[in-house]
C-alpha positions as CSV (number, residue, x, y, z in Angstrom):
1,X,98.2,45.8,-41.4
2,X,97.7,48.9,-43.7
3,X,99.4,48.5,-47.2
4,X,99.3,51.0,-49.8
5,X,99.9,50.0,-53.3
6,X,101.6,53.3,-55.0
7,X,101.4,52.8,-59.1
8,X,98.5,50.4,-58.9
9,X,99.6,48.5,-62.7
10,X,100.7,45.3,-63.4
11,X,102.8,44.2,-60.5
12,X,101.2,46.4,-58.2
13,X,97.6,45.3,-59.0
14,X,98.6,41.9,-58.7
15,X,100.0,42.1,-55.2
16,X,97.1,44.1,-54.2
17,X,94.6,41.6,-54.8
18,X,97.2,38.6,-53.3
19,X,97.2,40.9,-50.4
20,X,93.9,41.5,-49.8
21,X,92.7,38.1,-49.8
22,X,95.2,38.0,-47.2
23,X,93.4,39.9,-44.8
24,X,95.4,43.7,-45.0
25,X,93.8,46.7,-45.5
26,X,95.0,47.9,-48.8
27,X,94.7,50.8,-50.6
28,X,95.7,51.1,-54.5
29,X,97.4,54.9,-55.6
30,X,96.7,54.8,-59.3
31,X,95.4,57.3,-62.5
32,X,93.8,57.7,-65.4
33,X,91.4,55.1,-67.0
34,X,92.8,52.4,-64.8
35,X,91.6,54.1,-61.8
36,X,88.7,55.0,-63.0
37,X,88.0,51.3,-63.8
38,X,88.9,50.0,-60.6
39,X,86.6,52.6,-58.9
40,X,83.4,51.9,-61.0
41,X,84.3,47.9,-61.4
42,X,86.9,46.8,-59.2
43,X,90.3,45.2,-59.8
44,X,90.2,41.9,-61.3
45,X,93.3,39.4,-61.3
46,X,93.4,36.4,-64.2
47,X,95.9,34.4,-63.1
48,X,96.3,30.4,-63.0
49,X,92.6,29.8,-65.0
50,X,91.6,31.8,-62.1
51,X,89.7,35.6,-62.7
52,X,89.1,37.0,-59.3
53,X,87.1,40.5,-58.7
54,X,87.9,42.7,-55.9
55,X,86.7,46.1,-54.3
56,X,89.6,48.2,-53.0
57,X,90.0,52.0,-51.6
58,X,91.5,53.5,-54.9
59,X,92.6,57.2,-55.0
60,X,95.1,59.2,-57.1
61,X,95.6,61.4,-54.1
62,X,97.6,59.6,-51.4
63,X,97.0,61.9,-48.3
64,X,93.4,60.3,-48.3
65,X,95.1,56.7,-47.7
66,X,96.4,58.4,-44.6
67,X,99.5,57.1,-43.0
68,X,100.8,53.2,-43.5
69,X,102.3,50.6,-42.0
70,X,103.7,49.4,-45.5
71,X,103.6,51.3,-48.8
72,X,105.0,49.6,-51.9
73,X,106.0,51.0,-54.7
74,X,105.4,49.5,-58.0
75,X,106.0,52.3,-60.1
76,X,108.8,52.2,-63.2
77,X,111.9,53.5,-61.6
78,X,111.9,56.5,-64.2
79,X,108.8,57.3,-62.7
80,X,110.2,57.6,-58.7
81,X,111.4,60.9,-58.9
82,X,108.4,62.5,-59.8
83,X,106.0,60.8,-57.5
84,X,108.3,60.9,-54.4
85,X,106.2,64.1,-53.1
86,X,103.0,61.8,-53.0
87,X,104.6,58.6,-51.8
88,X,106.2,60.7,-48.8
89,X,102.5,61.6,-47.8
90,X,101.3,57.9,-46.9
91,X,104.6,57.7,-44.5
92,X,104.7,58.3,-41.2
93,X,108.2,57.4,-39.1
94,X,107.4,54.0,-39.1
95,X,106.1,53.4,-42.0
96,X,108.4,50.8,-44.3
97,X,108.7,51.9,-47.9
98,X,109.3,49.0,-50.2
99,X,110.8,49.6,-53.3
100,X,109.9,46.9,-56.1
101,X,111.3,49.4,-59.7
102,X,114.0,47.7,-62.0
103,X,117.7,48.8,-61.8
104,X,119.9,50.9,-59.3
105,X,118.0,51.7,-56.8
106,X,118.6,55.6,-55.5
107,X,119.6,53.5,-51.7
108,X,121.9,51.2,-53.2
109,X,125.1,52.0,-50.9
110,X,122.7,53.1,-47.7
111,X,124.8,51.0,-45.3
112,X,126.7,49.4,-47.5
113,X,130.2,48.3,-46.2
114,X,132.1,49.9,-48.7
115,X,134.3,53.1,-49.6
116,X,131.2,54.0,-51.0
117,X,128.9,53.9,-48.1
118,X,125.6,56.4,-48.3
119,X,127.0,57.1,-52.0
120,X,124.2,59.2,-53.6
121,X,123.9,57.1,-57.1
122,X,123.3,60.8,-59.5
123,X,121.9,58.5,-62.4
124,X,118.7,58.0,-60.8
125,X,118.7,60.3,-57.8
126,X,120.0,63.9,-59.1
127,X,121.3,65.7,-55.6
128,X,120.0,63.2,-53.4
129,X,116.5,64.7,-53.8
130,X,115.0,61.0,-53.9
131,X,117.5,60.5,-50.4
132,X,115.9,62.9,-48.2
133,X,112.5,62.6,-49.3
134,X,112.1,58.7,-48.6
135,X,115.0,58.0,-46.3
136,X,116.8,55.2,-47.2
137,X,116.4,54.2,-43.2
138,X,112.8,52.8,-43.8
139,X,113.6,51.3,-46.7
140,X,112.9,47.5,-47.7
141,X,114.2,46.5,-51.0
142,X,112.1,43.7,-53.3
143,X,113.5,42.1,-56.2
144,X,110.2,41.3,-58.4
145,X,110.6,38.2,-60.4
146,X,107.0,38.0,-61.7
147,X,105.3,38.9,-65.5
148,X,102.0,40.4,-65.6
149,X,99.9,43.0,-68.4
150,X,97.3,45.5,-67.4
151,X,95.1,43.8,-70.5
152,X,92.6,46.4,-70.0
153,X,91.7,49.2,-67.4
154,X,91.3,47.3,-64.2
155,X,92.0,44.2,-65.8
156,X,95.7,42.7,-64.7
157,X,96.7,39.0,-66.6
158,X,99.6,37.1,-64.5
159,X,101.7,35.0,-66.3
160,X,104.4,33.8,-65.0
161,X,106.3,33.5,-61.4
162,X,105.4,34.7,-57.6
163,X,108.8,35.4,-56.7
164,X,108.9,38.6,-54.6
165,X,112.7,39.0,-52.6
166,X,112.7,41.0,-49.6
167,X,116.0,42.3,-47.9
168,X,117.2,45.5,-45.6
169,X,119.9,47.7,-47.4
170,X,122.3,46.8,-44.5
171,X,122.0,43.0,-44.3
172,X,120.4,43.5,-40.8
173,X,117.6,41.4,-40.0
174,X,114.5,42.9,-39.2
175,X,110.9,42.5,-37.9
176,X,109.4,44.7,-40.5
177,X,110.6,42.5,-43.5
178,X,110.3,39.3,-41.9
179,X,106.5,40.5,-40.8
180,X,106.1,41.9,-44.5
181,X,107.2,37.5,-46.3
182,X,105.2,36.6,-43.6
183,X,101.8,38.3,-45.1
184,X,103.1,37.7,-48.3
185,X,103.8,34.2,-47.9
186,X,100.0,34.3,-46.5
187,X,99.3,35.7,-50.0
188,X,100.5,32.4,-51.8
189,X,104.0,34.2,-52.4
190,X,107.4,33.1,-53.0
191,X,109.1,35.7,-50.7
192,X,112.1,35.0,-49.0
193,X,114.3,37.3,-46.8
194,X,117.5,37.5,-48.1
195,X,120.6,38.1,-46.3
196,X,122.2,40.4,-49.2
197,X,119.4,41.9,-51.0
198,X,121.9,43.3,-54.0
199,X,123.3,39.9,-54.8
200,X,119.7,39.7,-55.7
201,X,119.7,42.9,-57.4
202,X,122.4,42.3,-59.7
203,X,120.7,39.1,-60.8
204,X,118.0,40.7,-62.5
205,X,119.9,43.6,-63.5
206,X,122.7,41.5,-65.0
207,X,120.6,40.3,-68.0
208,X,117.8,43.3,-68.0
209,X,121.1,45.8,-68.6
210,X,122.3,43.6,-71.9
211,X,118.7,42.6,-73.4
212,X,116.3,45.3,-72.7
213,X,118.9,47.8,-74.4
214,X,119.6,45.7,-77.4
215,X,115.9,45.2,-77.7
216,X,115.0,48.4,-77.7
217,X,117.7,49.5,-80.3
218,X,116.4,46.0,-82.6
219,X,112.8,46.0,-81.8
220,X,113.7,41.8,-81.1
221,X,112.4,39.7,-78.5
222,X,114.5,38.2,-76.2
223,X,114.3,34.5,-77.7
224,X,116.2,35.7,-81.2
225,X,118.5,38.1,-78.9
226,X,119.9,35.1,-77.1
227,X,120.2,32.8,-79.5
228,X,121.4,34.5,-82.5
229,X,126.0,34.4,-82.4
230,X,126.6,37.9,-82.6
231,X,123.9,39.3,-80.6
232,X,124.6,36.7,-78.4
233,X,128.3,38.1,-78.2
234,X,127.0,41.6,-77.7
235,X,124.7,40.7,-74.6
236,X,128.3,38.4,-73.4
237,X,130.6,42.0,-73.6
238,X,128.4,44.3,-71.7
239,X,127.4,41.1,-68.9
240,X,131.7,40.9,-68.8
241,X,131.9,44.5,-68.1
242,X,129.2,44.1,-65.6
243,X,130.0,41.3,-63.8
244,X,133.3,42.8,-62.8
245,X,132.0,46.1,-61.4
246,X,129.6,43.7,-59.5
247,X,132.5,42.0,-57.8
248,X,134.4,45.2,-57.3
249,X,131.2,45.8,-55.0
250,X,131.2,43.0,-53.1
251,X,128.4,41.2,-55.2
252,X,128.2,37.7,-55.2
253,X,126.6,36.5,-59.0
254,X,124.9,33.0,-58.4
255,X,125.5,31.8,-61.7
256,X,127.5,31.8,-65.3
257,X,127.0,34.5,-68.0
258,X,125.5,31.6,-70.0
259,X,123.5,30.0,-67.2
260,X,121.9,34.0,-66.9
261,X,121.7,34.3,-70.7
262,X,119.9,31.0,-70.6
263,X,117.2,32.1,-68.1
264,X,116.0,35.3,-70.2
265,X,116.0,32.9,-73.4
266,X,113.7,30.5,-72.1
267,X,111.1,33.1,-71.5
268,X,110.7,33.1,-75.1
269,X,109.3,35.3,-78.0
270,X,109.2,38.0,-75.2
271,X,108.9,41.7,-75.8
272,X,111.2,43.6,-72.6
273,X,109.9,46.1,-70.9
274,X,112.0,48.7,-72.5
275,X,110.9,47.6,-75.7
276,X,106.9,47.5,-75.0
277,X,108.0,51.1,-73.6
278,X,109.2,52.5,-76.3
279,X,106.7,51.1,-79.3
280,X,103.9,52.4,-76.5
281,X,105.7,56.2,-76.4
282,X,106.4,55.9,-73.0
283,X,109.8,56.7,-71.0
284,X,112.1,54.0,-70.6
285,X,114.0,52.7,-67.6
286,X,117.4,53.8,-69.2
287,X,119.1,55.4,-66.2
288,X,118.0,53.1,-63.9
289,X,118.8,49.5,-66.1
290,X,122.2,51.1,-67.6
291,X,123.3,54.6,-66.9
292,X,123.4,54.1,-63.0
293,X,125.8,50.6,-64.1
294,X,128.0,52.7,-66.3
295,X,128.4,55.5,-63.4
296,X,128.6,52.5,-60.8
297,X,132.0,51.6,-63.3
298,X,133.3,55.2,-63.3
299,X,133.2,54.8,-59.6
300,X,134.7,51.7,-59.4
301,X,137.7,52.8,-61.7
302,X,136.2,49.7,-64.2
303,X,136.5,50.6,-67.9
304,X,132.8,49.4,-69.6
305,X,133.4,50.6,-73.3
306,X,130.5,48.3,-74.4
307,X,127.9,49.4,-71.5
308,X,128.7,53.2,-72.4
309,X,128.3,52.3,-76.1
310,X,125.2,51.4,-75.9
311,X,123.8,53.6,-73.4
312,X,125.4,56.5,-75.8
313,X,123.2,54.7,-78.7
314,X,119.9,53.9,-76.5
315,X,119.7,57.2,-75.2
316,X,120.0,58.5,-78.9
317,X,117.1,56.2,-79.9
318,X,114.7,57.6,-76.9
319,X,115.8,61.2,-77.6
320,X,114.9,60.6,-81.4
321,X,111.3,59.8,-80.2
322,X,111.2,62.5,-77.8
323,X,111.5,60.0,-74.8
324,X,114.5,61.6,-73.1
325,X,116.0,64.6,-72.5
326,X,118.0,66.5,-74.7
């Protein structure tokens, strides 16, 4: 099985050496210093007292991966848009793209039963661009549930969870996700096929909208987020808002507002994503986490005065350090 590993960082470095070990023939798409690293040292995974070294094709040109049989992308979602071109080069008809980023995905309503159905989502996929490019059609979704670091070029640290959900945008069942658990289960993987990959989704999403926004306007982690009252209130208003355009989709949440509050608390004195982002000057998932949700309630007819608060205020903070477009 050919795999190529496009946006070879924390997640994706991770899953390349699980994969590997395996047995597929993986290749890594990566830059900079952390290519360079892996090329002149290899990759090396420190996870559970474990450091393991391996020696993997790595290329920041994707044609010389050739065609695949899987290429996942690990790349922030931000970052999609801008890499499609190259990602479209490793994929041939058959070729299953899987799509790990945070947020809306630009497929969400491919095949969706819904008014909606083969919506474009402009938030994170301007015209559709992102649509034609990497048809939705060979798409596998992944909900990633897993904390790793790049800790140094060609170094990746895993902390915590192995959880990788796999589902088709329609609900259908399908060899190529079912083959794709399979190997990853093989890896030492939590991955499970799931019957409605958004349900999912909007798990992860529920508490990343609230908490990586108010941590990057506060510079907290998410331990004194969720347990301080009125932050704690302010997380509660825009997961409200949420949860009800959710439902107006036909998403099924699997637990409370405090039950998901709960969960990102006990992670601890933890910096989001959004947050290491921003202190690191890079862009931040804002579109994807809470602009697509706040057009997803426009859509829906579902006021979200909170949600478009914030996202007015977060998108002020990223444009003050030249993060976002004016």
């Amino acid at each position: 099985m050919k795999i190529a590993i496009f946006g070879a960082g924390a997640v994706g470095g991770y899953l390349a050496v699980k994969l590997h070990h395996a047995g597929a023939d993986v290749s890594l798409i990566a830059r900079g210093l952390h290519l360079s690293a892996i090329r002149d040292n290899g990759l090396t995974l420190k996870s559970e007292g474990q450091t393991v070294n391996v020696r993997l094709h790595a290329t920041d040109k994707a044609q010389e991966a050739g065609l695949q049989d899987y290429v996942i992308v690990t790349l922030k979602a931000n970052a999609l848009p801008a890499a499609a071109p190259e990602i479209a080069k490793l994929m041939g008809p058959q070729t299953t793209l899987v799509t790990s980023s945070n947020g809306v995905p630009y497929w969400y309503f491919y095949g969706l039963d819904s008014p909606w159905r083969d919506h474009v989502v402009e938030s994170v996929d301007p015209a559709g661009r992102l649509w034609h490019l990497l048809p939705p059609r060979q798409v596998v979704g992944c909900i990633v549930f897993h904390a790793a670091e790049v800790i140094a070029p060609g170094v990746v640290e895993h902390t915590y969870s192995n959880r990788f959900s796999l589902g088709e945008p329609n609900g259908s069942k399908n060899a190529r996700s079912e083959a794709l658990s399979q190997i990853l289960s093989k890896a030492g993987l939590e991955a499970p096929v799931c019957g409605n990959i958004r349900d999912e989704l909007w798990l992860k999403l529920w508490g990343n909208l609230a908490f990586n926004s108010m941590s990057a306007l506060t510079g907290l982690t998410v331990d004194r987020l969720t347990s301080r009252p009125d932050l704690r209130a302010t997380a509660r208003a825009m997961m409200e808002e949420a949860a009800i355009v959710a439902e107006a989709l036909g998403v099924r949440l699997a637990m409370s507002i405090d039950e998901r509050i709960n969960l990102t608390g006990g992670v601890g004195a933890h910096k989001t994503s959004m947050l290491q982002d921003l202190e690191r000057g890079r862009p931040m998932e804002i579109d994807a986490l809470l602009g697509a949700v706040v057009e997803l309630g426009r859509l829906t007819g579902k006021p979200m005065p909170q949600c478009e608060a914030m996202l007015a205020l977060l998108r002020g903070r990223a444009r003050q350090a030249g993060l976002y477009p004016d």
